[in-house]
MIDOSE-1310 file (N, C-alpha, C; in nm, 2 decimals, decimal comma, always signed):
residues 86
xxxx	+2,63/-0,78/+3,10/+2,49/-0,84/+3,11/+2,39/-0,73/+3,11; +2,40/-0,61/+3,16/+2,31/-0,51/+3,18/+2,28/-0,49/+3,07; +2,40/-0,47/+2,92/+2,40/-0,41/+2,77/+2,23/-0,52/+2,75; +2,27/-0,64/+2,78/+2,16/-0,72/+2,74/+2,01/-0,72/+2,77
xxxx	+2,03/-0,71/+2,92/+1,91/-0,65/+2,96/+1,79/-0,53/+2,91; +1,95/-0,42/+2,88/+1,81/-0,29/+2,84/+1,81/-0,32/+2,69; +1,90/-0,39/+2,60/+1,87/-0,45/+2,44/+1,68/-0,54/+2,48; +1,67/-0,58/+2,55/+1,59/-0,64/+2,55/+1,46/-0,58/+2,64
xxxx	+1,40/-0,48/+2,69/+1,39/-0,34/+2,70/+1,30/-0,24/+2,59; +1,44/-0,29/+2,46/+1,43/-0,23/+2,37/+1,35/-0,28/+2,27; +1,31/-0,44/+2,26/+1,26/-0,51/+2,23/+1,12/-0,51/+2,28; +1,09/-0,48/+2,42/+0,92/-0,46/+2,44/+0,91/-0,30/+2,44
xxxx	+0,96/-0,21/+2,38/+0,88/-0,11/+2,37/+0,94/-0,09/+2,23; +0,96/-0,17/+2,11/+0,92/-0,20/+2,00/+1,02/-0,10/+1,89; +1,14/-0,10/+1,95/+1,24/-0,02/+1,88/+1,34/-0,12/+1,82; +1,36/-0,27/+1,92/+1,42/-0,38/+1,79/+1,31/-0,46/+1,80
xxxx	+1,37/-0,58/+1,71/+1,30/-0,68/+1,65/+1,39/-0,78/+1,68; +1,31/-0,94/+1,75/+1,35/-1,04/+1,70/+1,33/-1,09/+1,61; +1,37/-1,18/+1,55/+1,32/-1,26/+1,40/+1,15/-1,31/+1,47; +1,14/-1,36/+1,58/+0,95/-1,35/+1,62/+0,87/-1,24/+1,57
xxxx	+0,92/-1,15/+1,64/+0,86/-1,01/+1,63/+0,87/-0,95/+1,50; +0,96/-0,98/+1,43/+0,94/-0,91/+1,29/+0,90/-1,00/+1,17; +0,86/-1,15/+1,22/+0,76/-1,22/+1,09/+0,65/-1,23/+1,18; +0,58/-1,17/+1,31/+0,45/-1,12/+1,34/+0,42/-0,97/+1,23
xxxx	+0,53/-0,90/+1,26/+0,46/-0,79/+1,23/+0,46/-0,81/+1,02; +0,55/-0,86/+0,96/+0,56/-0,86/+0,86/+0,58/-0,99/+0,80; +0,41/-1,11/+0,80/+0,39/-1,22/+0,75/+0,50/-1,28/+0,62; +0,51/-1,21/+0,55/+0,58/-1,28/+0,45/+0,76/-1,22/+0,42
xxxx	+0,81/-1,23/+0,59/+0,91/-1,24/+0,58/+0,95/-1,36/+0,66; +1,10/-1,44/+0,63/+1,11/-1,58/+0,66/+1,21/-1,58/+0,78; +1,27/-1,65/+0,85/+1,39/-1,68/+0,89/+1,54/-1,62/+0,85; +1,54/-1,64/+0,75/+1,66/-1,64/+0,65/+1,62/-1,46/+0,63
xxxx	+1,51/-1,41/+0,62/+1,54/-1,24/+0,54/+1,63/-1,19/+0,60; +1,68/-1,16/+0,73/+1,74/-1,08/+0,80/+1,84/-1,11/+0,82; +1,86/-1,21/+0,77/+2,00/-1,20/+0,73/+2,13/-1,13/+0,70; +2,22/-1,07/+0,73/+2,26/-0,99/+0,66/+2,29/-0,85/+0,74
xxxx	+2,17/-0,82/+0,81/+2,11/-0,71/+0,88/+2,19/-0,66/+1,01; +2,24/-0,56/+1,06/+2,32/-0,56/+1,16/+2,25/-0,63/+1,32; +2,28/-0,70/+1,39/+2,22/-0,75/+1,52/+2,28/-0,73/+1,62; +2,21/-0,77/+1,79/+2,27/-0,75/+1,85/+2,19/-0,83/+1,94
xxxx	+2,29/-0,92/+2,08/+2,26/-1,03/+2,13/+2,18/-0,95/+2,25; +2,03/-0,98/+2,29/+1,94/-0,92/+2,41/+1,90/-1,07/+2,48; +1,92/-1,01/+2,60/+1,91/-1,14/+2,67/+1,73/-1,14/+2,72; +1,69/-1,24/+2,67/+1,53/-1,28/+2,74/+1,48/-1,29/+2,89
xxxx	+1,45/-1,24/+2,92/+1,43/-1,28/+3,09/+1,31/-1,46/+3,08; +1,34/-1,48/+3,21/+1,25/-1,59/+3,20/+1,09/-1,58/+3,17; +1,03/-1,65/+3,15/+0,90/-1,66/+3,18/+0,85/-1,73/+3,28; +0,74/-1,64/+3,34/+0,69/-1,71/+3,44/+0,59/-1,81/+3,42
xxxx	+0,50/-1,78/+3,31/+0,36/-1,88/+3,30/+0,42/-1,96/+3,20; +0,53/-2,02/+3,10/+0,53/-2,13/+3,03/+0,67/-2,16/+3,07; +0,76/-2,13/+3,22/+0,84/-2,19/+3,24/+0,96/-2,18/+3,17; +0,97/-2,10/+3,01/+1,12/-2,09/+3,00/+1,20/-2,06/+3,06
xxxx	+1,29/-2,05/+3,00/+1,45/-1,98/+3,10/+1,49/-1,87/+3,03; +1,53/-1,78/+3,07/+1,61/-1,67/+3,05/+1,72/-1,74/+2,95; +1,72/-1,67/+2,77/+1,79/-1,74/+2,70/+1,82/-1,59/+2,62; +1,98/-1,63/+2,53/+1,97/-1,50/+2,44/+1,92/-1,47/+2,33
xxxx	+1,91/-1,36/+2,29/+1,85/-1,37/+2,15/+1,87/-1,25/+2,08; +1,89/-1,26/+1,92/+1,95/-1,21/+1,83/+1,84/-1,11/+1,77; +1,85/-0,97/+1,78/+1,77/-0,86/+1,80/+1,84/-0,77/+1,67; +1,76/-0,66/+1,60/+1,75/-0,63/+1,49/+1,66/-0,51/+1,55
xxxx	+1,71/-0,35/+1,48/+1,70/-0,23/+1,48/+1,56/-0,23/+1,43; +1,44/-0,19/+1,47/+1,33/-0,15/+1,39/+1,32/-0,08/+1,26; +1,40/+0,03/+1,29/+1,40/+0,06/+1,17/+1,50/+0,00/+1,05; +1,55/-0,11/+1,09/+1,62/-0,19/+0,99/+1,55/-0,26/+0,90
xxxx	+1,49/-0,34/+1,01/+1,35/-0,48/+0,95/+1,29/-0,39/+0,88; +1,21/-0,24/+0,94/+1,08/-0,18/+0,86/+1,15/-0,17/+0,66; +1,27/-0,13/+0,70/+1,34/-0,07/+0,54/+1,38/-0,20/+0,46; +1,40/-0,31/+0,53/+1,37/-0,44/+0,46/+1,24/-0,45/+0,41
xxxx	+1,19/-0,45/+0,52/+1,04/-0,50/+0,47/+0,94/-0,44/+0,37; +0,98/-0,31/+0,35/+0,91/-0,19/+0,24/+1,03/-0,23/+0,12; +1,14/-0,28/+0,13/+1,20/-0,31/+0,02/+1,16/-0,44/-0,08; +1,12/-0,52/+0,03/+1,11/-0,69/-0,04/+0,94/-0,65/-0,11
xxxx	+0,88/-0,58/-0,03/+0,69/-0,52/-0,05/+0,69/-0,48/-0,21; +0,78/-0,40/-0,19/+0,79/-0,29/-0,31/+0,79/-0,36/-0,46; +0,66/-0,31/-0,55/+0,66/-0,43/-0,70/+0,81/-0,39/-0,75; +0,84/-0,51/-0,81/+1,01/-0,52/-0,91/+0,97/-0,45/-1,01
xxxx	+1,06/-0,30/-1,08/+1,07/-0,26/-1,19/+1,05/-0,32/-1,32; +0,96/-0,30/-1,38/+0,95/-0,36/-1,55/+1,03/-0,32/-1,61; +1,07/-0,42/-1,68/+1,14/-0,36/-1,80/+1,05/-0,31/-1,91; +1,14/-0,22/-1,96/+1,03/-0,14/-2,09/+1,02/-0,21/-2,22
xxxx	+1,14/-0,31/-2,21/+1,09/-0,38/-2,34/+0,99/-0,48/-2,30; +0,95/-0,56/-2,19/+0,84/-0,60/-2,18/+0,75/-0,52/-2,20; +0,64/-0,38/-2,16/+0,60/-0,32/-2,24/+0,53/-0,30/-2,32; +0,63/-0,30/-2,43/+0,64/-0,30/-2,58/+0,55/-0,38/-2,63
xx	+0,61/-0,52/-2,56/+0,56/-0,67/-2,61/+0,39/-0,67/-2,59; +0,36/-0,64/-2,47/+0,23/-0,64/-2,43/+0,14/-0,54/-2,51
């Protein structure tokens, strides 16, 4: 339970990402992008002002998301016979 706690730790001083935190920081990624991506379970503490509960949640390396996210950003290669055509 502790592994969970400092994973989540690691989450407010912005070294992983939850799928929240990483379609705040990077709008036009979905649910589904991170898929794929190595994760690891951080446990939430409760909140006090909207009454959640302490629940788990599926956390992602910062610098994982950021190398996704500069990858999906990045314009797709042309082909050179397109080119040509133009």
């Amino acid at each position: 339970m502790a592994a969970k706690a400092e994973r989540w730790r690691e989450v407010e001083a912005g070294t992983r990402y939850t799928y929240k935190t990483a379609m705040e920081r990077y709008p036009f990624l979905n649910v589904s992008s991170c898929n794929g991506l190595p994760s690891e379970i951080a446990r939430q503490p409760k909140n006090e002002r909207s009454g959640a509960r302490a629940r788990d949640v599926k956390t992602y390396l910062a610098r994982d998301v950021d190398a996704l996210a500069a990858r999906l950003a990045a314009p797709e290669p042309v082909d050179p016979r397109w080119l040509e055509v133009e």
